[in-house]
N, C-alpha and C positions, 0 to 999 in steps of 0.2 A: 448751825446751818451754813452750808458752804456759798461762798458769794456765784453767783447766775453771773456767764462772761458771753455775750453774744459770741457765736461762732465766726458769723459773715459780717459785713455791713449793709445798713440800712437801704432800703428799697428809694430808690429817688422818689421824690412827692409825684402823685397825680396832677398831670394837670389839664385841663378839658375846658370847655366852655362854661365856666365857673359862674359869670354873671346869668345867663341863661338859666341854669339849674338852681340857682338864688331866687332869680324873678320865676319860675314856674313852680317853685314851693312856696313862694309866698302869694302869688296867686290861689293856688289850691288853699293855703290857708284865709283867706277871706272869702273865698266862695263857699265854702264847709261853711264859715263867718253868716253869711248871707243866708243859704239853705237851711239855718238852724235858729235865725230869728223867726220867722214866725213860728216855730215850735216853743218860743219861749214857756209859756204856761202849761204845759207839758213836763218841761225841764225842769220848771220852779216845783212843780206838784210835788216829780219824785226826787228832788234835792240833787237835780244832776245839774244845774246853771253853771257850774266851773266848764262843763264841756263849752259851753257857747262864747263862754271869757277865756278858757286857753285858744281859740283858735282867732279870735280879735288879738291876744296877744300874740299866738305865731305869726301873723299878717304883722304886726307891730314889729314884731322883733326882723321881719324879716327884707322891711323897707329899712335899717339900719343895714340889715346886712348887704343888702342893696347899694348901697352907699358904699362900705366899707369897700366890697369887690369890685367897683368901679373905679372907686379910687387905686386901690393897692393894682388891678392893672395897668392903670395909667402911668402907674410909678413904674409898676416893671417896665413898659415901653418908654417913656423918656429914656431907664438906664438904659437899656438896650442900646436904643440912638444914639445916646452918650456913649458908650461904649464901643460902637460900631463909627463913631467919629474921631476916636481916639484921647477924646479927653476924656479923661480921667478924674478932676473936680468936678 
């Protein structure tokens, strides 16, 4: 099998209002969270209660990433400054 050599190069990264679209999916995942507790006994009958625990978990996973994109913007804006100042350490 012959090796695959991209043509072109790579598309630059997207980049948009990152934190925003973080905090509005992890929103929507604890309101699904919310809207599907009292259907608990419902869920348990027909062996579907993973639905109600993944969306606790994507609310969970999504206050990390929460974090994560706040942070990593921050870092990009210091360098920036840094950069736009001319130092360079």
């Amino acid at each position: 099998m012959a090796k695959w050599t991209p043509r072109h190069e790579a598309p630059e990264p997207l980049e948009g209002p990152v934190v925003a679209t973080i905090t509005g999916g992890t929103v929507i995942w604890f309101v699904l969270f919310v809207v599907q507790v009292p259907f608990y006994g419902w869920f348990a009958d027909r062996d579907l209660t993973w639905w109600v625990w993944t969306c606790l978990a994507g609310g969970g996973l999504g206050l990390i990433g929460i974090w994560y994109v706040r942070r990593r913007e921050a870092a990009l804006k210091r360098a920036a400054a840094r950069e736009s100042h001319g130092d360079t350490a």
